[in-house]
Structures are given as C-alpha cells and as structure tokens.
N, C-alpha and C positions, 0 to 999 in steps of 0.2 A: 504494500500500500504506500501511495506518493503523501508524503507529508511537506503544506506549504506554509506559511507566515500569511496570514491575510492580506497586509500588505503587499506582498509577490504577488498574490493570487489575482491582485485586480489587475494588475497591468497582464495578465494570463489567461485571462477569466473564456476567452475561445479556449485557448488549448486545452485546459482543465475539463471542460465541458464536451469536448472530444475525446478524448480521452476516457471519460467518463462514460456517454453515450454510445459511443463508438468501440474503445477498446476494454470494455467491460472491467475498465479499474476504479479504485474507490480511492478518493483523494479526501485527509482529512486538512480541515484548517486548525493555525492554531495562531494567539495572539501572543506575546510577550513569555513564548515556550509552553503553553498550555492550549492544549485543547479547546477546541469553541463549537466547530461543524464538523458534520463531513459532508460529501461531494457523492451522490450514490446515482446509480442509472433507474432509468421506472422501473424496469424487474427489478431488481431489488427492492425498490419503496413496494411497489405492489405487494411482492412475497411477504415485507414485514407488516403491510396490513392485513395481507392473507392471515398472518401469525396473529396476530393480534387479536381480528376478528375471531379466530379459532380459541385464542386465550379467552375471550369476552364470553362464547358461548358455555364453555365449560365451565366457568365459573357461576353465570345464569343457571346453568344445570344444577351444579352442586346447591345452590344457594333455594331453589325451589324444589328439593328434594328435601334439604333443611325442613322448609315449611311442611310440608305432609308429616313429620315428627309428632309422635302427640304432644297438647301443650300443657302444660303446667297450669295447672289450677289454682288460682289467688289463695285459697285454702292451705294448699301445697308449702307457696313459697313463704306465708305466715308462718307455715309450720319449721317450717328452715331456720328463719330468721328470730324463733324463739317470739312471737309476738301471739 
C-alpha cells in the first residue's frame, strides 16, 4: 500500500486516483506522520458496505431473537432487588 502526506497528495491527486481506480491499489493519506484517509476503488467501498450491511443484519437478528426471551415480571425483578 502507497503511503502519501496530504500535502503531496494534492498536487497528485490524478495519479493517486488512477492508481486507485485503475491499478487496484489502496493509497493511504496521512498529515504530520499520522494517518487521516485512505484512497480505496468502488469495489472495495462496495464490499465494505456489503460487510457492513451483513454486520447490521446479524446483529438485527440477534437482537430480535433477544426479544422472543420471556420477560421478567415486575414481581420478578422486586423480588431481586429485595423490595
């Protein structure tokens, strides 16, 4: 992976994007030696939404599975809490 200075990057900012688009490499940016972006092609951004959406539904899942739990009875959680 191509690492630039964002300052570089602009007076680059064609090549970087060819590169990118074109030679399927990932360029990150970075400011004062730290990390800030990276430079990714659509297939990638797509795949990480693909991921993402895939993380979102599974969690949707677990989380309305939760709910069909039976629930705790106000009685219940008095009895818990010593009241």
């Amino acid at each position: 992976m191509n690492s630039i200075a964002v300052t570089n990057a602009r007076a680059a900012l064609s090549e970087l994007i060819n590169k990118v688009a074109f030679g399927k490499e990932r360029v990150s940016l970075t400011r004062q030696n730290k990390l800030v972006a990276y430079l990714i092609s659509v297939e990638d951004m797509q795949l990480l939404e693909q991921l993402e959406d895939k993380a979102d539904i599974l969690a949707m899942e677990r989380d309305i599975k939760s709910l069909s739990e039976p629930a705790v009875s106000l009685d219940e959680v008095k009895a818990d809490l010593g009241l």
